[in-house]
N, C-alpha and C positions, 0 to 999 in steps of 0.2 A: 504494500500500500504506500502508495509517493506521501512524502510528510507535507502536511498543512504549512501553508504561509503565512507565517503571522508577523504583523506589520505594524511598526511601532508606531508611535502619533510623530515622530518627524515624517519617514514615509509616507505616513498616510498624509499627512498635510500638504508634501511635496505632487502628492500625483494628486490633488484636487486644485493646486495651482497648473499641474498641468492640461488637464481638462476643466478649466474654467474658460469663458466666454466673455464672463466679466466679472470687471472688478470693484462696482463701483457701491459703496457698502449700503444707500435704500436700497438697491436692488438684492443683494445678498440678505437685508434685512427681511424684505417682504418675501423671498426664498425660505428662510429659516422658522418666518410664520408659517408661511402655508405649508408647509412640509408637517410641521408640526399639528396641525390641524388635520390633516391626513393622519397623521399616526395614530391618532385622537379617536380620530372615524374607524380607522380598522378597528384600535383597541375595545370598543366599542362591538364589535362585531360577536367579540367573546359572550358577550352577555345576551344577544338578539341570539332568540330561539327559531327565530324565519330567516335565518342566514343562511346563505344557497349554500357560501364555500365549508367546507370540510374544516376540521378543528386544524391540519395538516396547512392547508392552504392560508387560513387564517395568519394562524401562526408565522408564515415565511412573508407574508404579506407585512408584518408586524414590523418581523426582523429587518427586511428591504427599507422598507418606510423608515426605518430607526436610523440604517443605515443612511439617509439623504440628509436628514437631520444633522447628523457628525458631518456630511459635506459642507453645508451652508454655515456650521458650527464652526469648523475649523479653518473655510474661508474666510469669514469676519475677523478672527485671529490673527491669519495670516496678514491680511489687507492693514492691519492695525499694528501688524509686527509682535503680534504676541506670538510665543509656540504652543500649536495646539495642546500640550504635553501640562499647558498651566491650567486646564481646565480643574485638575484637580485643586489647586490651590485656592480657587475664587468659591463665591456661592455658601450660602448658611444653612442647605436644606442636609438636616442626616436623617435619611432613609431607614437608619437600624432603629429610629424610634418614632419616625415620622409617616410611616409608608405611603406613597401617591395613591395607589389600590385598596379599593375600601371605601369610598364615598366623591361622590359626585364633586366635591371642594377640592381634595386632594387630587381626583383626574384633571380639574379645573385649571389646576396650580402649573400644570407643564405649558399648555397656551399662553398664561398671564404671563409668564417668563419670557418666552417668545417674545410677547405683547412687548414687554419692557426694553426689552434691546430692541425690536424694532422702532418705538416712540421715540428713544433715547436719539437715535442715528437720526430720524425724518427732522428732530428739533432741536439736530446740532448741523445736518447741512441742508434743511430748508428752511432754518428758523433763524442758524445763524448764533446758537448759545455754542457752550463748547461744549467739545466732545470728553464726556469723565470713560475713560478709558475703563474705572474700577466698574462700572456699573453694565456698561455692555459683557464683560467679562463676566460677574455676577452672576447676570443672566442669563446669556449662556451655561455657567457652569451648572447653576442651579434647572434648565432645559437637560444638558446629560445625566446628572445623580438622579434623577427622574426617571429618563430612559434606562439611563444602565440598570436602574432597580426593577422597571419592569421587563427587560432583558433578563436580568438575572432568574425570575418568580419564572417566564417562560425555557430558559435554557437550563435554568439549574446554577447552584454559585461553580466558579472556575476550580478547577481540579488539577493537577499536574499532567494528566493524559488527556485531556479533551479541550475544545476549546470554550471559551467562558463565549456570552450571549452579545457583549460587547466586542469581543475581536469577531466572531460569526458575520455579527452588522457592517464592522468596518470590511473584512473580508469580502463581503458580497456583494459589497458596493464598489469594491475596487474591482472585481470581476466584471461587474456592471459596466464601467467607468472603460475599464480598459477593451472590452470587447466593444463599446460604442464608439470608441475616440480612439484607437489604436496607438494613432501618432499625432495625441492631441488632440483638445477641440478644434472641429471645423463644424461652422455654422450651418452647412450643408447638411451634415449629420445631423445633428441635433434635429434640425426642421424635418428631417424627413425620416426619423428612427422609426423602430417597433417598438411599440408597448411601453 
């Protein structure tokens, strides 16, 4: 069995500068929303008992989504000059006592985040305040301990033989990423991909 690639947050940061189209951080901002609002949606799917897809499907659907999230994540980083690698360091949400899963507030709490670095960015370059670096960071990081928590409840916590639900996301996004843009984005691609 070929060993799994697993990909450190410099990597991973590097190859979503390299399939990025742009850089311009509203637009990464309102990326990182909507992305997240998808995730929201599938997550959501878990609890709809008229949900066509399979627990299977669900589930990969989750993980993908999660997956697009850490892209538009680790853009805003990078455009900002942070390493995505700091996400750890920002953000006040702890998961081991706080869980996102469990009521409609806490599923609530991963959009509001979103929400917050997307405001933050619209009303530092179309408003003209300045940009507090601490706070899009924040927010962000507080968006992943979210995801990573409900990665972790769907994949299981990381183990020494398998992969944790967080590298699974980033992994399959860079699969993603690299099977659409080979040699980088081209706009052609993009406009004209599958699925």
């Amino acid at each position: 069995m070929p060993k799994i690639k697993r990909y450190t947050y410099n990597e991973y940061q590097k190859i979503t500068r390299e399939t990025s189209g742009c850089d311009d951080l509203p637009i990464l901002a309102m990326g990182l929303l909507g992305e997240t609002i998808e995730f929201m949606d599938v997550v959501e799917n878990l609890y709809d008992l008229e949900n066509s897809n399979s627990m299977f499907t669900t589930l990969d659907l989750i993980t993908r989504e999660a997956g697009d999230i850490m892209w538009y994540a680790a853009r805003i980083m990078d455009v900002l000059g942070v390493p995505f690698r700091m996400w750890q360091s920002y953000g006040e949400i702890d998961n081991f006592n706080d869980s996102c899963i469990g009521s409609f507030r806490k599923t609530f709490r991963v959009c509001k985040n979103a929400a917050i670095v997307s405001e933050h960015i619209k009303k530092a370059v179309g408003h003209g305040h300045a940009l507090d670096l601490s706070v899009v960071c924040h927010g962000i990081s507080n968006v992943i301990k979210d995801i990573a928590y409900i990665l972790k409840k769907i994949h299981g916590p990381w183990q020494p033989d398998r992969e944790s639900g967080f590298a699974i996301a980033l992994r399959t996004n860079v699969e993603k990423l690299r099977k659409r843009y080979p040699n980088g984005f081209e706009t052609e691609k993009s406009v004209n991909r599958e699925g």
